[in-house]
gemmi code that builds the backbone of each chain (N, CA, C; Angstrom):
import gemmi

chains = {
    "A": [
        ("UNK", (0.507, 181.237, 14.758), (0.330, 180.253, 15.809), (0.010, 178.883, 15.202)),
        ("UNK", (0.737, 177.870, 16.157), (0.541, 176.356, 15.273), (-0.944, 175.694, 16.058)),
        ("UNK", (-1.387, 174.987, 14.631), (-2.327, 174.194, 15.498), (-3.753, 174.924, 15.753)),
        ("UNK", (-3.681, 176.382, 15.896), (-4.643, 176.818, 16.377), (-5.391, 176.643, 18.074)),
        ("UNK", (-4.285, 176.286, 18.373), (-3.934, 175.377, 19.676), (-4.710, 177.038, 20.472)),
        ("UNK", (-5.123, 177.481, 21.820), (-5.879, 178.874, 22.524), (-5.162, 177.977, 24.170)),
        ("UNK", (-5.276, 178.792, 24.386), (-5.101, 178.512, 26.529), (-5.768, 179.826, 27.250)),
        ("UNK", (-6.654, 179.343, 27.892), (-7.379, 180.451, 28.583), (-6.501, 180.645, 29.678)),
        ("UNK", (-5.846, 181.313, 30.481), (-5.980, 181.706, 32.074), (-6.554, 182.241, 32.587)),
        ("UNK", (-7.459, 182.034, 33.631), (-8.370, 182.748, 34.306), (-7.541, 183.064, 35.507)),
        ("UNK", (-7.200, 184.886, 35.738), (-6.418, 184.978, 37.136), (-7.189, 185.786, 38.124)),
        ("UNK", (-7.086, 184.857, 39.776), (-7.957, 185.864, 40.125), (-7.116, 186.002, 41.572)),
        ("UNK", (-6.386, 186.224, 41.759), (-5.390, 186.355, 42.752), (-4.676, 187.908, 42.513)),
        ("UNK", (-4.677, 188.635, 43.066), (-3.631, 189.859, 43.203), (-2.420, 189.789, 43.788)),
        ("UNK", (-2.192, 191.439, 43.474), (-0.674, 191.270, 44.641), (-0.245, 190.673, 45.998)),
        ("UNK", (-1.689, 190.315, 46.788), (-1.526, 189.699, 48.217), (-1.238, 188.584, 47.980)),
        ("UNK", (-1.461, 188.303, 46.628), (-0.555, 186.671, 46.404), (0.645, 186.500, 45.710)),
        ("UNK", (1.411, 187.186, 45.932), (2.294, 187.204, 44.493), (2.809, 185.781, 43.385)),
        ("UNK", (2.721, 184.450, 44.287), (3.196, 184.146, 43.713), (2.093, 182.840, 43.309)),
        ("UNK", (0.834, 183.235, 43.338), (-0.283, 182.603, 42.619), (-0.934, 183.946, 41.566)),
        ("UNK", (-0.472, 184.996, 41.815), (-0.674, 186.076, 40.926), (0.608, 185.883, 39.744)),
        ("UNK", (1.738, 185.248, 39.957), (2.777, 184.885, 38.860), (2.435, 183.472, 37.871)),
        ("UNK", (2.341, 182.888, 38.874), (2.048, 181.441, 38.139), (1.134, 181.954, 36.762)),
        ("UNK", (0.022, 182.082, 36.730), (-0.166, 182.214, 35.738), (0.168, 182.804, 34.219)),
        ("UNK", (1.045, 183.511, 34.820), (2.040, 184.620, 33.537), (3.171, 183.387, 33.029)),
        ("UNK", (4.221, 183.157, 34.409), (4.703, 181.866, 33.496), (4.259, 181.108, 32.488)),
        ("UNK", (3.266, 180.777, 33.405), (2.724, 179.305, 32.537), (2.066, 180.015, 30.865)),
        ("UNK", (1.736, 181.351, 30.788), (0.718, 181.810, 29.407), (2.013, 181.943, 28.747)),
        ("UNK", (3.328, 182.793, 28.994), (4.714, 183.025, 28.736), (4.983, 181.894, 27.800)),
        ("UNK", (5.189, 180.678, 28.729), (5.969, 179.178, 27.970), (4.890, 178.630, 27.282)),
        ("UNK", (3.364, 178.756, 27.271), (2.294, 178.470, 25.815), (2.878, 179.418, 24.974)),
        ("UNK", (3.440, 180.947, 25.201), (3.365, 181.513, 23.576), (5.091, 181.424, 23.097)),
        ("UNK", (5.554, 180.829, 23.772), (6.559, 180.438, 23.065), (6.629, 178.857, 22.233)),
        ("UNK", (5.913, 178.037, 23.308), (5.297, 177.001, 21.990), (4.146, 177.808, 20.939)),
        ("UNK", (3.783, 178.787, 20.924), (2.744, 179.048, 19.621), (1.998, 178.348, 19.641)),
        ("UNK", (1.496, 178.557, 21.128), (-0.172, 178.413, 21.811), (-0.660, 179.816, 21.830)),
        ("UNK", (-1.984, 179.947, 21.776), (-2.362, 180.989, 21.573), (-2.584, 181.347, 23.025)),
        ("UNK", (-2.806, 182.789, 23.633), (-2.751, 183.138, 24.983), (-4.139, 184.027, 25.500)),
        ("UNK", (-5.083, 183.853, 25.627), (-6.050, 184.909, 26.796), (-5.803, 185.035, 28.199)),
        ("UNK", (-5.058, 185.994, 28.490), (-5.578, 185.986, 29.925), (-6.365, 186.830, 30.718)),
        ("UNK", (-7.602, 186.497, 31.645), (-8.622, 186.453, 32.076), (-8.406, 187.375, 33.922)),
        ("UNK", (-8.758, 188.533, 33.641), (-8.614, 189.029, 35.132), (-9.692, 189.172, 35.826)),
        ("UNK", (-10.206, 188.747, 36.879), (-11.427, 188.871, 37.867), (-10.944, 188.560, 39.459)),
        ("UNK", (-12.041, 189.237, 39.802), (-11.725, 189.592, 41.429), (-10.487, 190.558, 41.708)),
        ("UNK", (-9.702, 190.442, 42.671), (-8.658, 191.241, 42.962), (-7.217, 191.045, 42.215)),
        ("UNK", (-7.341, 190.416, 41.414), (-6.093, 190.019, 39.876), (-6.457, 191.093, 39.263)),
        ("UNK", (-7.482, 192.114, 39.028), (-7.860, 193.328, 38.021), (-6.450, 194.419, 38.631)),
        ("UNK", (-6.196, 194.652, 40.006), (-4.990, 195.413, 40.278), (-3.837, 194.682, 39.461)),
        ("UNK", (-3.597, 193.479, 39.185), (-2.191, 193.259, 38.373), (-2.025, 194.272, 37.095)),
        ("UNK", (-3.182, 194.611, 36.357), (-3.156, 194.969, 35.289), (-3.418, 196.490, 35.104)),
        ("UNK", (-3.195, 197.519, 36.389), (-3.188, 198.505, 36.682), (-1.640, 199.370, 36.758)),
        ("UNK", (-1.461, 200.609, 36.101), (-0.405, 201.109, 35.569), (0.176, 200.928, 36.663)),
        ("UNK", (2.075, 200.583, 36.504), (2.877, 200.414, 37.743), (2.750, 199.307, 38.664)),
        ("UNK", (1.736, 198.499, 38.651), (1.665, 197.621, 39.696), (2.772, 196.288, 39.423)),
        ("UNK", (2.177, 195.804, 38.704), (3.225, 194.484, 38.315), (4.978, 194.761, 38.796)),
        ("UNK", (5.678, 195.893, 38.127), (6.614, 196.104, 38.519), (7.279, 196.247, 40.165)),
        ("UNK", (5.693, 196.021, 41.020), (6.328, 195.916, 42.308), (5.946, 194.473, 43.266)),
        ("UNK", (6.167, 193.519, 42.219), (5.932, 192.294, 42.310), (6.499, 191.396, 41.959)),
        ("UNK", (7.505, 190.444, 42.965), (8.320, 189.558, 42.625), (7.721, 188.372, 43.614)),
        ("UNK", (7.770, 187.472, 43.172), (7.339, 186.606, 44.281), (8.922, 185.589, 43.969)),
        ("UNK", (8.956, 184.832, 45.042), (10.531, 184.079, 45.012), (10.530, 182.666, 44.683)),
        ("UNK", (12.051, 182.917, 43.833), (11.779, 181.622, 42.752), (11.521, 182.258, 41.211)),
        ("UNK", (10.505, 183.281, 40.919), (10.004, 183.373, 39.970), (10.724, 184.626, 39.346)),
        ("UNK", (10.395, 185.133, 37.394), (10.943, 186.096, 37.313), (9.813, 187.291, 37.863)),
        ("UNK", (10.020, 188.677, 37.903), (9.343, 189.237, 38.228), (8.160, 189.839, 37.384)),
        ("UNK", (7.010, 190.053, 37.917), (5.924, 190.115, 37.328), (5.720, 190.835, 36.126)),
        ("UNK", (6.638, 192.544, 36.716), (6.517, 193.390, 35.181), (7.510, 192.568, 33.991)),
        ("UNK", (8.349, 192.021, 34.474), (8.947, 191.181, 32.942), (8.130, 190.313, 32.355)),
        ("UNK", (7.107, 189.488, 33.198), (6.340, 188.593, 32.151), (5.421, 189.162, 31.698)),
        ("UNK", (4.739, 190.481, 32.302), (3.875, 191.033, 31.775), (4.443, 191.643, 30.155)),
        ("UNK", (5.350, 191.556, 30.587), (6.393, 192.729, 28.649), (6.210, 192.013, 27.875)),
        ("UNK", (6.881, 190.317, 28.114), (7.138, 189.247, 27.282), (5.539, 188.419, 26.708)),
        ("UNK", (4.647, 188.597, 27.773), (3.417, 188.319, 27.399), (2.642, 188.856, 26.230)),
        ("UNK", (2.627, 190.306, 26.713), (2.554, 191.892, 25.631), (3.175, 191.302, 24.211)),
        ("UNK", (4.693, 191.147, 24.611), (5.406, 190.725, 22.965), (5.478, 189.986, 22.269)),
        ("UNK", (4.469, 188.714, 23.101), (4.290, 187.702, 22.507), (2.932, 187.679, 22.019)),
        ("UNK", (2.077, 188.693, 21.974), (1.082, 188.944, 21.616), (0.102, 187.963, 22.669)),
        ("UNK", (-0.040, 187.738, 23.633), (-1.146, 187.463, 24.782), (-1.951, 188.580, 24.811)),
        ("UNK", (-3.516, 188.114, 24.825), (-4.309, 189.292, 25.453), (-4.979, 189.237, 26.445)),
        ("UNK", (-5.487, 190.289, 26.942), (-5.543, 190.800, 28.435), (-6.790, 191.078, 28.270)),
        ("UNK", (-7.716, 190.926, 29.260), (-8.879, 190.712, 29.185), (-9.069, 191.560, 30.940)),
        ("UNK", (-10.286, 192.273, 31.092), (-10.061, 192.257, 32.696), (-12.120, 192.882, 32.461)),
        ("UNK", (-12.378, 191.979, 33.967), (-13.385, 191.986, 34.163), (-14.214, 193.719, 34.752)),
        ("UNK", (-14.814, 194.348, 33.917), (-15.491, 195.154, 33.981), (-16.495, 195.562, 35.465)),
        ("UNK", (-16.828, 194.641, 36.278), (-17.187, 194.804, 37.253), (-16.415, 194.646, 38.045)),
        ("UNK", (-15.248, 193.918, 38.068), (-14.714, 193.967, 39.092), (-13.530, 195.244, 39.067)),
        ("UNK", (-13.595, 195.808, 38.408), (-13.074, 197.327, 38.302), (-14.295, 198.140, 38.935)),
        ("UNK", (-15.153, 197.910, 38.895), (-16.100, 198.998, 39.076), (-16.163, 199.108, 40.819)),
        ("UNK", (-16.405, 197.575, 41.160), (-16.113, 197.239, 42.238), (-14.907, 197.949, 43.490)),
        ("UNK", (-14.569, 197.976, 42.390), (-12.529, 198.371, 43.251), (-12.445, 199.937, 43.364)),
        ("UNK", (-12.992, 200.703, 42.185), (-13.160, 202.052, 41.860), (-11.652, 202.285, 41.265)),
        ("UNK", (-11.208, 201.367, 40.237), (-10.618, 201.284, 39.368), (-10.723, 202.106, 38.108)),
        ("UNK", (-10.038, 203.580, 37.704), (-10.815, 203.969, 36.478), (-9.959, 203.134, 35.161)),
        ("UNK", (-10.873, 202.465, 34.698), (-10.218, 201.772, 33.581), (-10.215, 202.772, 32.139)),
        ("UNK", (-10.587, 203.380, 32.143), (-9.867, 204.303, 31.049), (-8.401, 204.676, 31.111)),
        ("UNK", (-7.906, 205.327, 32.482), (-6.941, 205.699, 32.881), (-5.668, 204.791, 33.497)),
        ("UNK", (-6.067, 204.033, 34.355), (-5.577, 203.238, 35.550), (-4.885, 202.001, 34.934)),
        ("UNK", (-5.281, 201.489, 33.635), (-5.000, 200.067, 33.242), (-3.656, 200.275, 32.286)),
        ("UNK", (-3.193, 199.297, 32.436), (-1.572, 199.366, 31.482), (-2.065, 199.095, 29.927)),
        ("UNK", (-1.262, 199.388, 28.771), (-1.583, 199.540, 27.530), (-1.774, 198.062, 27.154)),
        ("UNK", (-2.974, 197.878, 26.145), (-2.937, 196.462, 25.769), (-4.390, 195.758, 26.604)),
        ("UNK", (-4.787, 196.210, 28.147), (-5.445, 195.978, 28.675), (-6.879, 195.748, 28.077)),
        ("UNK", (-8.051, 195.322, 27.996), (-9.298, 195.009, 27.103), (-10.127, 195.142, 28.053)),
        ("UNK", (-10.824, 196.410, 28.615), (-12.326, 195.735, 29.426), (-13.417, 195.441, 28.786)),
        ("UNK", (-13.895, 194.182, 29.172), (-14.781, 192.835, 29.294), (-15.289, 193.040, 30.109)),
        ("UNK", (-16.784, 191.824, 29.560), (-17.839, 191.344, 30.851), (-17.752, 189.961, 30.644)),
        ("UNK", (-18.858, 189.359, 30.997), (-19.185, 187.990, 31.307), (-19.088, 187.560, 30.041)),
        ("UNK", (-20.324, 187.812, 29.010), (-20.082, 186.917, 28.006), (-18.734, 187.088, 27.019)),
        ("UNK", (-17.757, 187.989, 27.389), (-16.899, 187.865, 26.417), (-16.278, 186.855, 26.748)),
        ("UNK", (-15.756, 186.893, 28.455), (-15.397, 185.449, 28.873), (-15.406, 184.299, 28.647)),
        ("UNK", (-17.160, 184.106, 28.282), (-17.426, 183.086, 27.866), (-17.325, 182.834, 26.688)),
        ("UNK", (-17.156, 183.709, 25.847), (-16.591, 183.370, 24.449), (-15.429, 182.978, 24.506)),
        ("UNK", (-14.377, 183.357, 25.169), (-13.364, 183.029, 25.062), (-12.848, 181.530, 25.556)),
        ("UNK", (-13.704, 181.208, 26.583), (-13.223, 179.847, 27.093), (-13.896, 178.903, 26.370)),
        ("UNK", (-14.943, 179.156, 25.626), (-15.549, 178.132, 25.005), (-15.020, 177.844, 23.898)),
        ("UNK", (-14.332, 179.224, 23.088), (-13.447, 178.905, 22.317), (-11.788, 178.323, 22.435)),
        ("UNK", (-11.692, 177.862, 23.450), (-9.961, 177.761, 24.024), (-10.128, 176.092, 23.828)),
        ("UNK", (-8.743, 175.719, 23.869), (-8.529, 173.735, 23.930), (-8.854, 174.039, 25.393)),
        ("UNK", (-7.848, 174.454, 26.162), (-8.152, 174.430, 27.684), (-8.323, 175.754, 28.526)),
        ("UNK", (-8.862, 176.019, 29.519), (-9.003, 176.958, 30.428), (-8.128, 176.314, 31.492)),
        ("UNK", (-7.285, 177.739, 32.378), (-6.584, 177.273, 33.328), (-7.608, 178.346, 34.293)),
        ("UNK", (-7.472, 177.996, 35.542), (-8.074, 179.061, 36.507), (-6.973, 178.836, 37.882)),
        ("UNK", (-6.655, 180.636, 37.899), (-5.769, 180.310, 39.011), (-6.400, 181.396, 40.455)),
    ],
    "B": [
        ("UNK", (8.904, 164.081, 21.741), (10.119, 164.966, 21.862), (11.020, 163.837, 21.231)),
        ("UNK", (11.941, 164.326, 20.612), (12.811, 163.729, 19.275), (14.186, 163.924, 20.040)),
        ("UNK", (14.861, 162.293, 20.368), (15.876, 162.314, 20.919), (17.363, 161.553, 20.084)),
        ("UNK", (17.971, 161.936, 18.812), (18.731, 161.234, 18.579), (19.891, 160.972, 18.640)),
        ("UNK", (20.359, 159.731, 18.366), (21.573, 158.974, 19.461), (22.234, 158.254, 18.630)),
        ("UNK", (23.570, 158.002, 18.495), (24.446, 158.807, 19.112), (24.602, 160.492, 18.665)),
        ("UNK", (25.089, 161.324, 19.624), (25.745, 162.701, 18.991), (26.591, 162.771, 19.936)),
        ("UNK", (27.533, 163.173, 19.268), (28.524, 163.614, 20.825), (28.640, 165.060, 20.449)),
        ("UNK", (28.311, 165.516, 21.695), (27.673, 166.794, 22.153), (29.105, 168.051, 21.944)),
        ("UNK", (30.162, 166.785, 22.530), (31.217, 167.934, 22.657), (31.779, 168.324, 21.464)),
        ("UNK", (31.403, 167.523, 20.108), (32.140, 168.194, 19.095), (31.201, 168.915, 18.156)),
        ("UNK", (29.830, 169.053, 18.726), (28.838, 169.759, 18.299), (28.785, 171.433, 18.243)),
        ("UNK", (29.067, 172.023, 16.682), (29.224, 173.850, 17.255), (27.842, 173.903, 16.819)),
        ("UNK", (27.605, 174.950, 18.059), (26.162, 175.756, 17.832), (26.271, 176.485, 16.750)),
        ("UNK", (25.248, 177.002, 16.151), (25.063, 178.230, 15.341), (25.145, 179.815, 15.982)),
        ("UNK", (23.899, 179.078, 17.034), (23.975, 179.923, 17.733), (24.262, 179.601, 19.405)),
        ("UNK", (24.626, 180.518, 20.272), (24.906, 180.070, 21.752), (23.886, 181.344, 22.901)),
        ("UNK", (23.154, 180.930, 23.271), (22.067, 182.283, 24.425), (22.701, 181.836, 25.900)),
        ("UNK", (23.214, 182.650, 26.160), (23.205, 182.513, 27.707), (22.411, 183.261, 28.527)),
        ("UNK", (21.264, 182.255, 29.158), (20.606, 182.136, 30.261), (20.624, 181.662, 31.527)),
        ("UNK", (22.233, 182.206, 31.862), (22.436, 181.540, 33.068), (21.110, 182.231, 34.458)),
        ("UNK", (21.023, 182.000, 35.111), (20.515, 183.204, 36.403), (18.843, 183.126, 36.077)),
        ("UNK", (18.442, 182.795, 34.774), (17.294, 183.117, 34.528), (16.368, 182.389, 34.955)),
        ("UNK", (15.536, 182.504, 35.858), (14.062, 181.508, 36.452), (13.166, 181.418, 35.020)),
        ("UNK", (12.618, 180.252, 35.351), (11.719, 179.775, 34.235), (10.312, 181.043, 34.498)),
        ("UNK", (9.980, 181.016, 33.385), (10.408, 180.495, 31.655), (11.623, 181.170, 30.776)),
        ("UNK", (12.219, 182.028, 32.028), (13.546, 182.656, 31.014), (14.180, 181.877, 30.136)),
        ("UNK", (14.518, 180.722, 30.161), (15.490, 180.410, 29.086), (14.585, 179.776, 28.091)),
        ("UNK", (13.803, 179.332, 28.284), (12.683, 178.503, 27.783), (12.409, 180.133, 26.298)),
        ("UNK", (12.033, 181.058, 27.207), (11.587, 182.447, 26.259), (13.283, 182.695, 24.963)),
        ("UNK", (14.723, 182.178, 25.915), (15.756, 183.101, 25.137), (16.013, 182.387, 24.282)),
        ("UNK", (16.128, 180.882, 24.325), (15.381, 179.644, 23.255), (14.912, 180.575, 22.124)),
        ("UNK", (13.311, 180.284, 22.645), (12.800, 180.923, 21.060), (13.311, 182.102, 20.323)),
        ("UNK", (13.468, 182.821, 21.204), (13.948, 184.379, 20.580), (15.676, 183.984, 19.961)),
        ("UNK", (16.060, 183.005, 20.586), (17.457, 182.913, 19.777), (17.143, 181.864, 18.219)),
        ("UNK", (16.694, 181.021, 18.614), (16.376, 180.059, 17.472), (16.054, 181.246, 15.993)),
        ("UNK", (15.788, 182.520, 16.139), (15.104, 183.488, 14.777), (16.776, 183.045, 14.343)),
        ("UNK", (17.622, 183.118, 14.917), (18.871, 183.547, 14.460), (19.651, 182.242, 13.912)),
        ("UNK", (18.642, 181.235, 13.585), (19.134, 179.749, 13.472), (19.029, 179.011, 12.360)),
        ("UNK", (19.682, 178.654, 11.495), (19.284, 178.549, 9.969), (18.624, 177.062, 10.330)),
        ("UNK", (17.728, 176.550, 9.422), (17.016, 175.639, 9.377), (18.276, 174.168, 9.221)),
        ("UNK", (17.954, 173.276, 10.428), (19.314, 172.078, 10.109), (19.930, 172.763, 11.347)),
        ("UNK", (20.706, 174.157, 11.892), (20.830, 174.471, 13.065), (20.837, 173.876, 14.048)),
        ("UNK", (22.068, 174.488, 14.805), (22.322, 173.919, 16.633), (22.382, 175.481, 17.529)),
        ("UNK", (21.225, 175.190, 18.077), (21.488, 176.531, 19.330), (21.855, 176.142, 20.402)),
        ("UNK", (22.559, 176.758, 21.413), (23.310, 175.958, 22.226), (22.648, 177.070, 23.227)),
        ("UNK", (21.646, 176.797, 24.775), (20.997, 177.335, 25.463), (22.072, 177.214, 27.059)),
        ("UNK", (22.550, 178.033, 27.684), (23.224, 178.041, 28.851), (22.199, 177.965, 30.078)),
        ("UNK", (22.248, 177.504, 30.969), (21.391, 177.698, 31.884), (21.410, 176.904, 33.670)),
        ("UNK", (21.298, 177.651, 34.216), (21.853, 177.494, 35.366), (20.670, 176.943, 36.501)),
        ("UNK", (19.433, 176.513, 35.436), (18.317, 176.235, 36.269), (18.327, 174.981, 36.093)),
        ("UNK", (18.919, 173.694, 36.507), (18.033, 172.268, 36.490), (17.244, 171.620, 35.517)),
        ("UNK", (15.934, 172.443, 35.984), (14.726, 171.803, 35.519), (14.991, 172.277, 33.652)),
        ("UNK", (15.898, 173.126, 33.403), (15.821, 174.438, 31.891), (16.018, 173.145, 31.042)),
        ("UNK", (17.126, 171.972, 31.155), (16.952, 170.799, 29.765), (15.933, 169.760, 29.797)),
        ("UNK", (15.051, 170.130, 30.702), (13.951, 168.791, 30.282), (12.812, 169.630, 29.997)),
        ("UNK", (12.476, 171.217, 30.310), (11.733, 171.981, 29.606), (11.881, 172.406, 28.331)),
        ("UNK", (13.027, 172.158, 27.777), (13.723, 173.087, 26.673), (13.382, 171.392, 25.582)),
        ("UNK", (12.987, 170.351, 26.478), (12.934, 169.351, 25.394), (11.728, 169.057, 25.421)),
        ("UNK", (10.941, 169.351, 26.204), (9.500, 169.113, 25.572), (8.820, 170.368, 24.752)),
        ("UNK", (9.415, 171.823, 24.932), (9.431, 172.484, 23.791), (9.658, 172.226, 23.002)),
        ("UNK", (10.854, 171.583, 22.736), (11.341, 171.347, 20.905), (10.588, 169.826, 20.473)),
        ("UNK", (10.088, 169.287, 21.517), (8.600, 168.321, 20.713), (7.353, 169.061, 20.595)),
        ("UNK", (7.308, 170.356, 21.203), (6.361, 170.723, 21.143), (6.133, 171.573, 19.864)),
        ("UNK", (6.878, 172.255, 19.478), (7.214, 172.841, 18.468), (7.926, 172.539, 17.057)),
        ("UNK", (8.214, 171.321, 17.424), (8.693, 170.635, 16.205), (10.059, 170.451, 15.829)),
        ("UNK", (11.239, 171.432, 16.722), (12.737, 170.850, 16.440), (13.004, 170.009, 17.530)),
        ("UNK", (14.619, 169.529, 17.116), (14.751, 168.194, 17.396), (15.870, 168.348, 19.226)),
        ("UNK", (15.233, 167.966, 20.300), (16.312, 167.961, 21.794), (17.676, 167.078, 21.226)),
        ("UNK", (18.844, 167.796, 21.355), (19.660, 166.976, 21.358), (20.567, 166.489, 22.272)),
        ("UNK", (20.218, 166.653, 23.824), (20.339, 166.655, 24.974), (21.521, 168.078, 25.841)),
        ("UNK", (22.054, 167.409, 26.471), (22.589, 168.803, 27.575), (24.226, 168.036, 27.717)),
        ("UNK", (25.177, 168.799, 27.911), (26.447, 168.569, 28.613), (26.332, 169.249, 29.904)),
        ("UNK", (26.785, 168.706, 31.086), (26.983, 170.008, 32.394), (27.919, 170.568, 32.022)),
        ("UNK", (28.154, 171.549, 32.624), (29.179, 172.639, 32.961), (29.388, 172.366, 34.523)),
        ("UNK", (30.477, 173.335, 34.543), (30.235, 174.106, 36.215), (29.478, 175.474, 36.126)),
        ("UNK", (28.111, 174.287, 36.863), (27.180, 175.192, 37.514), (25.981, 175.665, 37.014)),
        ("UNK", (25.985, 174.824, 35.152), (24.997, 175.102, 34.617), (25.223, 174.170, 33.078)),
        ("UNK", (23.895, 173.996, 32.377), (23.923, 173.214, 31.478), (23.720, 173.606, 30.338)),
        ("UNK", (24.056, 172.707, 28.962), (24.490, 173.084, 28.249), (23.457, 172.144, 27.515)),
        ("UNK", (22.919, 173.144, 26.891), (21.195, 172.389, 26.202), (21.458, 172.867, 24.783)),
        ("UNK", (21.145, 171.419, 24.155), (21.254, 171.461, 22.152), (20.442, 171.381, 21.859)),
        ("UNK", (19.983, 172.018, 20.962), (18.686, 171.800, 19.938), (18.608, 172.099, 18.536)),
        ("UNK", (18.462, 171.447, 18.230), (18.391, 171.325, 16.301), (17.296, 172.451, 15.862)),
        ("UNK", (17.051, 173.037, 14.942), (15.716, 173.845, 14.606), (15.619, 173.212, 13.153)),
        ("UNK", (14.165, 172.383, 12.910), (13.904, 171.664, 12.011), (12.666, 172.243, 11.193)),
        ("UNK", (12.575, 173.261, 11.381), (11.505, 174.167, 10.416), (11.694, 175.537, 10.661)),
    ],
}
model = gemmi.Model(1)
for chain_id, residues in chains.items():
    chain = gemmi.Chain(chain_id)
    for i, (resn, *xyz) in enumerate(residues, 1):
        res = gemmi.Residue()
        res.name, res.seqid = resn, gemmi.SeqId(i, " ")
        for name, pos in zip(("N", "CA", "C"), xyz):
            atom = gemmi.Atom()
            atom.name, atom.element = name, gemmi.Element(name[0])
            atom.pos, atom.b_iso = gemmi.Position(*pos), 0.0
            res.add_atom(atom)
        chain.add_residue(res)
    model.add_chain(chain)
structure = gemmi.Structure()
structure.add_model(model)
structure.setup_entities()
């Protein structure tokens, strides 16, 4: 990665949004193809994006569909971060339930991460 | 973003050519990079794309990243985006 350049996304929108639940994948997508570095940040009801099968039933219009940016994200080495309570919250089993690659986190990892980023996005 | 002038576009051969027609952003923006591996340094990749907005994204990538926009020809129905790969 050039620069050492980081971009946080913070997503907290789910499938009832699809296409504020996309935006943010674009936008981490076209940072890691400039070789920006990528975190992205799941809390509140955005923790279902990152649950096995889900993405793939999510297109919002206009955009590509969710399980493809989730692949290209994956292959571009983005990481996935998802908030630990708000799984707990949901009755989410994150051992099982979360797609490969997934990281459960709490608060201060968060905050490590954005403090370490050039910018935080929050969507 | 690095724009130089004159080139005439039409007697310009790619190295390489990605067609991204159909593809919503960041698709072509993504088939860009993944084609550029295939691009010897000094290189012209020639990006197809049927989205509009794909040659003025595809040129602040290549300032962003360091090769050189060498602008777009239309087609019918989609454009025809150059880019140099300078590292």
């Amino acid at each position: 990665m050039a620069d050492n350049e980081k971009l946080v996304f913070m997503v907290t929108h789910g499938p009832n949004d699809p296409e504020l639940a996309t935006i943010p994948f674009v936008m981490a997508v076209a940072a890691l193809a400039a070789d920006v570095q990528v975190a992205m940040g799941f809390q509140g009801d955005a923790v279902r994006l990152v649950r096995r099968g889900e993405a793939e039933r999510i297109e919002a219009a206009g955009f590509p569909p969710l399980g493809k940016l989730l692949n290209d994200l994956r292959e571009l080495g983005g990481s996935l971060l998802v908030c630990k309570p708000c799984l707990v919250s949901r009755n989410i089993d994150d051992a099982e339930g979360l797609i490969d690659g997934a990281e459960v986190v709490a608060a201060a990892r968060f905050v490590a991460e954005v403090t370490s980023s050039t910018q935080t996005l929050v969507y | 973003m690095t724009i130089e002038t004159p080139i005439d576009l039409n007697t310009t051969t790619a190295d390489k050519v990605v067609d991204a027609r159909g593809a919503a952003c960041p698709g072509p923006l993504l088939e860009a990079k993944k084609g550029m591996g295939n691009v010897p340094v000094g290189g012209v990749i020639e990006i197809w794309s049927s989205d509009p907005v794909t040659k003025t994204d595809i040129g602040a990538w290549s300032g962003k990243v360091g090769h050189t926009y060498l602008g777009h020809l239309e087609a019918i129905g989609y454009d025809r985006v150059f880019v140099r790969r300078e590292k």
